[in-house]
N, C-alpha and C positions, 0 to 999 in steps of 0.2 A: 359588203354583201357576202353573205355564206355560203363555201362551195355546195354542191349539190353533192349528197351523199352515197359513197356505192350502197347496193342494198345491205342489207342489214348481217352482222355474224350470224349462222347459222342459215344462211339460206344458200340451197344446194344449185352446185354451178349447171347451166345448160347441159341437158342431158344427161345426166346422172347425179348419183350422190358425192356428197364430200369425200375424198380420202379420209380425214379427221375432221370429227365434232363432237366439243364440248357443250355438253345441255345443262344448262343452269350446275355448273362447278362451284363451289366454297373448299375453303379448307381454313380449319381453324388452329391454333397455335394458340399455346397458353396465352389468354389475355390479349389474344389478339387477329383479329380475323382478316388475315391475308388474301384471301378470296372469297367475294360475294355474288353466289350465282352468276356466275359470267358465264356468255356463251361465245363461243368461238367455234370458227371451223376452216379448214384449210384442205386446198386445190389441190389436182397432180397439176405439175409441172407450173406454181406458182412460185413467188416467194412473198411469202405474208406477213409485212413487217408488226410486231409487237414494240409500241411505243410506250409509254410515259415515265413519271420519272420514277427514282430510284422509291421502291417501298409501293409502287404503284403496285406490286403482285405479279410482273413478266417472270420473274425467275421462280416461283412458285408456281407459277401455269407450266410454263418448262420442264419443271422438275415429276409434275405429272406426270405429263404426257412423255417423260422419259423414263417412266418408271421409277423415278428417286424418292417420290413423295405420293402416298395413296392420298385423294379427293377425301373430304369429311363428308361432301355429301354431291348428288349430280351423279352425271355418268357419261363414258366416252365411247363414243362408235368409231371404229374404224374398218374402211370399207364399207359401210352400213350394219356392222354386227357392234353391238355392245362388248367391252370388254374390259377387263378388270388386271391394272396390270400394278403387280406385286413386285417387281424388280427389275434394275436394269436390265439384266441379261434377256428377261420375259421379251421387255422391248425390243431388245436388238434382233431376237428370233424374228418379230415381228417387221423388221425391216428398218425400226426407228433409232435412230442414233444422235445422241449432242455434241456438242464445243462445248462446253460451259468455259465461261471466262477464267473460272480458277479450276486450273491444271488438275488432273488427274495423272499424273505421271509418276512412273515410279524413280526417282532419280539414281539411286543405285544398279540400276539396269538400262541395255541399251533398247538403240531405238528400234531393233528388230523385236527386242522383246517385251518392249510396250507394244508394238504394233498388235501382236499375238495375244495380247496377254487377255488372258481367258478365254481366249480362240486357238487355244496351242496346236501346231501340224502334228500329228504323230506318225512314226512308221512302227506299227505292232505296239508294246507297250513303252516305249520310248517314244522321247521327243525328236522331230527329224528337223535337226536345225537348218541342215542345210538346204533344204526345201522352204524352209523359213527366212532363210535369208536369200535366197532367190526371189523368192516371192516377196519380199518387203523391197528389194531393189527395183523388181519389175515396177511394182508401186509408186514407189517414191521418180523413177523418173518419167514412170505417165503423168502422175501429179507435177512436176517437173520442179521439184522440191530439190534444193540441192545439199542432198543431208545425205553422211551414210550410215549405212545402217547397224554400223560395228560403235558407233560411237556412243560414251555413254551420256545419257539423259544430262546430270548434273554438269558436265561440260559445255552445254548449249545456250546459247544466250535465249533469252525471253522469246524473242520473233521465231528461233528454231523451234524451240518447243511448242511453240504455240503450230509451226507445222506438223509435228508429230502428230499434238493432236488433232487436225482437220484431217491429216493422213486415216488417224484410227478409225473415223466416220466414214471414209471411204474403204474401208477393210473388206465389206461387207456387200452385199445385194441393198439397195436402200428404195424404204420407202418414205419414208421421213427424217428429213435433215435438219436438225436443229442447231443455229449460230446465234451464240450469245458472244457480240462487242470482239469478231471474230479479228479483226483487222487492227487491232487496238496498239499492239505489238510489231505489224507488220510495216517493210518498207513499201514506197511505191508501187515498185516490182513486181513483190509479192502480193501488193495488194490486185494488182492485175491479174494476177496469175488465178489467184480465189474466183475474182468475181466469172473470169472464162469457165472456170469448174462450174461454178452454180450454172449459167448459160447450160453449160452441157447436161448438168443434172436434169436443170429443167426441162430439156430437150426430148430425155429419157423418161418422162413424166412423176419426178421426184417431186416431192410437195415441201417446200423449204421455208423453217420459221425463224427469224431474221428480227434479231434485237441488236438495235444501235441507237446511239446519240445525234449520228451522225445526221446531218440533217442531207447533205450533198449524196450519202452513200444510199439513203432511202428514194431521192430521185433517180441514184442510176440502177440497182440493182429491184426495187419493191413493184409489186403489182396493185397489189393491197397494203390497210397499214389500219390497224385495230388499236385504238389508244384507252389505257386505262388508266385508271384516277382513284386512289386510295381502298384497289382492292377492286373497284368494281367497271363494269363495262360501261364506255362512256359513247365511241360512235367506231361506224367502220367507214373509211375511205378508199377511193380509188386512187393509188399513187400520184398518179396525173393529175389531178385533180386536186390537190393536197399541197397550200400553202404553206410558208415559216412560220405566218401569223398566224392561219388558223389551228395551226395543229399546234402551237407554244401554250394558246388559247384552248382549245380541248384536253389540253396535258395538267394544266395549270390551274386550269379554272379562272383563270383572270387575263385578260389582255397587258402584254408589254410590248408597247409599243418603243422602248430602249432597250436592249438586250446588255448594250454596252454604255457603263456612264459616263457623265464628261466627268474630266481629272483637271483637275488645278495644279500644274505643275510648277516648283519654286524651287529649279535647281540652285543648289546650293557646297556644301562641302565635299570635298573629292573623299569619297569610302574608300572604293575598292579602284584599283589601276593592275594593270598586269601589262608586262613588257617582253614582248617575243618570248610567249608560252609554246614552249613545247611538250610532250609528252612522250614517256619513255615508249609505248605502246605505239607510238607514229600515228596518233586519232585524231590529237591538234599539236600542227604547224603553225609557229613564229606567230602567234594570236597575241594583239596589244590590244586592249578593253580600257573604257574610263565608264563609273558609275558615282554619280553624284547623289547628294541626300535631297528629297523631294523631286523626285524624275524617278520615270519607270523605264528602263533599257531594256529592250527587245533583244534577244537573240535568236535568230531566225534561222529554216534550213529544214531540208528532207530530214529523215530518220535514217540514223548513220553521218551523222554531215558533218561530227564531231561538237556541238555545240553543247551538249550535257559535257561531256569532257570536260570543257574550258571551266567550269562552275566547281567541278568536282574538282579539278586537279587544284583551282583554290583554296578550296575547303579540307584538300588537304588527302585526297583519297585515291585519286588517281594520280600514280609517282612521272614528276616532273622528270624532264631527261635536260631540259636546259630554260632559260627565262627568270624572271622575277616577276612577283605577286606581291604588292603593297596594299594594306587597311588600314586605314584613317594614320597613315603617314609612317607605319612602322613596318620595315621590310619583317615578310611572314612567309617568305620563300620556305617551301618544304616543311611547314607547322602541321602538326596533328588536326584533327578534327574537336578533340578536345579542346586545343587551344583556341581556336577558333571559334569557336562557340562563347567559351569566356570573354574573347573579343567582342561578343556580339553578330558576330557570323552567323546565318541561320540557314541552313539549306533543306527545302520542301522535295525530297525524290518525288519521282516520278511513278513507282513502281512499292502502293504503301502497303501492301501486302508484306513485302520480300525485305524490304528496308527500311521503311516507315512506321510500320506499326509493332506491338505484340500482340500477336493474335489469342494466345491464351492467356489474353487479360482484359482485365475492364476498362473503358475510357478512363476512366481516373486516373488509374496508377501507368496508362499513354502519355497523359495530357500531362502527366506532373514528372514525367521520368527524363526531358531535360532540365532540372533544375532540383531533382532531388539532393545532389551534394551543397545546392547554397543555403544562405540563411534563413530563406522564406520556409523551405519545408525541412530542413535538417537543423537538429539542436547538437548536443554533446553527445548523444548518446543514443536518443532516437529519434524517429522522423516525428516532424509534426503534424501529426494528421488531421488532427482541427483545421488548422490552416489549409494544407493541403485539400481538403474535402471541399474547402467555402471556394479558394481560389478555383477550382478544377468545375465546382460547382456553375460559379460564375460564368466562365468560358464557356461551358457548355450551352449557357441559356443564352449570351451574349451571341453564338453560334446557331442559336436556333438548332442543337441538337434532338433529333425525333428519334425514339422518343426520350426524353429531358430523363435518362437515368445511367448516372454516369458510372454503375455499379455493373450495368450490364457487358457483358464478355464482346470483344469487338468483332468477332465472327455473326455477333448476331444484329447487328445494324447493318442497313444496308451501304451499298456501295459509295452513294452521295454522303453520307453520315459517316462514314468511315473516313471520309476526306477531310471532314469537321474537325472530326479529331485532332487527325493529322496538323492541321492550320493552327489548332487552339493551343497544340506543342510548344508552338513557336510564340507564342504570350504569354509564359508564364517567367523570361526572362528579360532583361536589356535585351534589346535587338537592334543593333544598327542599320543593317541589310540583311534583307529579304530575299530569301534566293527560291523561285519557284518553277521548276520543271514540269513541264506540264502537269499544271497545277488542274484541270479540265477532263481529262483521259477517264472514260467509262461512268460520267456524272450525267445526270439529267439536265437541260435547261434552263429551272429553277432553282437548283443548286447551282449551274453556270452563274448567273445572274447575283447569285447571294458572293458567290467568293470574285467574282470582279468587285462588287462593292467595295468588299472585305480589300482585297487589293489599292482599291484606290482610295480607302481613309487611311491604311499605311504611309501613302507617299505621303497624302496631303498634313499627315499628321509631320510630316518630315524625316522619315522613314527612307533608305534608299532601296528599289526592291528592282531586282532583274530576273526578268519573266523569258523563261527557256520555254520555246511551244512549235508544233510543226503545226495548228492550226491558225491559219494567215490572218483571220479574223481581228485574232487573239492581239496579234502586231499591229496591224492595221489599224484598230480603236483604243488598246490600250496605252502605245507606250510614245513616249516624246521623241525618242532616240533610238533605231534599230542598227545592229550588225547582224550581216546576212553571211553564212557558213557555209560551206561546201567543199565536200570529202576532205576535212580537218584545218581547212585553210579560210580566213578571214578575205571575204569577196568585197565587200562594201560595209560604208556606214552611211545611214539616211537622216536627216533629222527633219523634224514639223511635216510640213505640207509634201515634202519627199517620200515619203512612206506612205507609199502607194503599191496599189496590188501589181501594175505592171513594173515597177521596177523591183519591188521586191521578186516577182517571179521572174527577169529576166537573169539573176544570180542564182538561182536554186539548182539550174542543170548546167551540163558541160556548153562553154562557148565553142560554138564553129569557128573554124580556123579563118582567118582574112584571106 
């Protein structure tokens, strides 16, 4: 049976008008139309999630309504006045401000002077920094961000920056607060800490527009939740009211009644073994791992727990302080990444913007750039690009790449498709193990769904693949074998019917003393 529908986007809340709506919006893009007359409109003191998947149009609606991107056609009211907004700064005047998932920061500068930056304090014709930096501390611990303000950008890990910029949203008077996959970076913590802001925001009657994946963060934080589908409006719902199935079902256009497949597991040859791994950096403690070919090993644990560590210091990138790391029987203590790879070693980061991808390039020349030195795509003298083009080709369609044009620059596929990429890397060599960190992080549902598959014909092909993820799910139905991590130390190992949600969560926090 189908939930009952809030009323419809565009219909003004009790007693007055919208803070924001969009009346019949489109925008078009060479060769392709990103938005089709869609209407939306957003509450004070809501938060209105924007749902579907990747390429569904959320981040072009966003980009609107923050001034990044002018409408091709439609028109936007705010407050009940039509308005026409030409640039970000225009917005911010206006009270509206984003997250967007990829960073605007400027990393050669600090965080006082991102905070500022195009809001600069002046005294007379000068800049009065130290009124700026007063004012960015005051900031930073109402927010209760624990960042200072002298430090610079490029020094900050991912979760830091990603406070900077929710900090920069708050710089200002707001009337609209825009979060795109705001938490994506964040620990626990911090993710408590956010969702108290939004509470208080909304308290203040801020109107808050809230893009995630998440399906658990849309019941705790959504009021509403507008789901779109290849560019156009599809329904609007009352959070409450707003099932897994139906809203995977209004995302998708099709019922999946499996989100997670069954795996055939047929452990077999010991790959990878590591023996009281340490790391110079103190992130993993005395960590011993066994990963076998056809089994999928879980490594579980908050953000921060050290569990990407133990993959990486593998693979050769994070510098060991003491331990052994053994692959398919040849001690590989302290090997490059390079070599490692020529092993067969294959490791998916987590973060394929920053590490994963080149952005100013086309999937092609992603998809073939681990293997450009072998013999498939490298002759005497030049690359082979025939080959190259068929194989990169192949992957792409084998990938269900949207859209199938593997010439296109990777900035311009979206977020799910980006990921495609990323995966198709890792098939254009041997691969003995599969190493995937959160392989999931900022993908829609049906791209979830595609790359679990994609995951589970690796094992069954005989493949060994260890699946790094803080989402519990992700352990919980994919893998035969978990170890659970916490603050860089090795808590437990689970196997089969073991790996369950309460014992995997009764390792993820500090034990009470006896």
């Amino acid at each position: 049976m189908l939930e009952k529908l809030a009323e419809p986007a565009g219909s003004p809340p009790e007693g007055g008008l919208p803070l924001l709506r969009l009346e019949s919006v489109s925008r078009q893009f060479p060769g392709v139309l990103a938005l089709d007359r869609v209407d939306f409109d957003l509450r004070a003191g809501e938060v209105h999630v924007l749902f579907g998947e990747n390429g569904a149009g959320k981040s072009t609606l966003i980009s609107i309504v923050a001034g990044a991107l002018r409408p091709s056609g439609g028109r936007l009211l705010f407050k009940g006045q039509p308005v026409e907004l030409d640039s970000v700064h225009q917005a911010r005047g206006l009270g509206i401000s984003a997250v967007f998932q990829e960073f605007s920061l400027v990393p050669q500068m600090t965080v006082e002077e991102n905070l500022f930056l195009g809001g600069e304090m002046k005294g007379g014709p000068f800049l009065d920094k130290g009124a700026m930096h007063r004012r960015a501390t005051e900031m930073l611990d109402r927010l209760g961000f624990p960042l200072k303000p002298t430090a610079r950008v490029a020094q900050l890990s991912r979760a830091e920056q990603q406070m900077v910029e929710i900090a920069k949203a708050f710089r200002s008077d707001l009337s609209v607060l825009i979060l795109d996959e705001p938490t994506a970076s964040l620990t626990e913590r911090e993710t408590e800490r956010l969702f108290a802001l939004i509470e208080q925001a909304k308290a203040q009657g801020v109107g808050i527009i809230y893009i995630t994946h998440r399906l658990a963060e849309i019941k705790r934080v959504g009021d509403r939740i507008t789901v779109l589908r290849d560019g156009r409006y599809i329904a609007t719902l009352a959070a409450a009211q707003a099932s897994e199935a139906r809203l995977v079902e209004l995302m998708t256009g099709r019922v999946i009644s499996q989100i997670f497949p069954k795996v055939n597991y047929r452990p077999g040859e010991l790959v990878l073994e590591t023996e009281h791994l340490s790391t110079t950096a103190g992130t993993v403690s005395d960590v011993s791992i066994r990963v076998h070919a056809g089994e999928i090993v879980g490594l579980a644990g908050l953000v921060g727990s050290g569990k990407s560590e133990v993959a990486r210091a593998c693979f050769g990138i994070e510098p060991l302080a003491s331990g052994r790391v053994r692959f398919l029987g040849q001690d590989v203590t302290r090997a490059s990444p390079r070599r490692m790879l020529d092993l067969g070693f294959f490791y998916v980061p987590p973060d394929r913007r920053t590490e994963g991808l080149v952005t100013g390039r086309g999937a092609r020349e992603n998809i073939a750039l681990p293997s450009l030195h072998g013999e498939a795509f490298s002759g005497r003298l030049f690359l082979k690009r025939r080959a190259e083009r068929a194989k990169t080709q192949a992957l792409a369609r084998q990938l269900n790449l949207q859209p199938l044009n593997i010439e296109r620059p990777i900035e311009h596929f979206s977020g799910g498709n980006q990921q495609k990429v990323l995966l198709a890397k890792a098939l254009t060599r041997d691969v003995r193990l599969f190493v995937f960190d959160e392989p999931t992080v900022g993908v829609d549902v049906g791209t979830r769904v595609a790359i679990y598959e994609f995951i589970r014909d690796l094992c069954e092909a005989g493949a060994a693949v260890l699946l790094i993820s803080s989402d519990l799910p992700e352990i919980l139905h994919l893998t035969n074998r978990a170890y659970v991590m916490y603050r860089g130390s090795l808590r437990t190992e689970l196997v089969g019917a073991d790996i369950t949600e309460d014992k995997v969560l009764s390792h993820f926090f500090e034990r009470e003393a006896a």
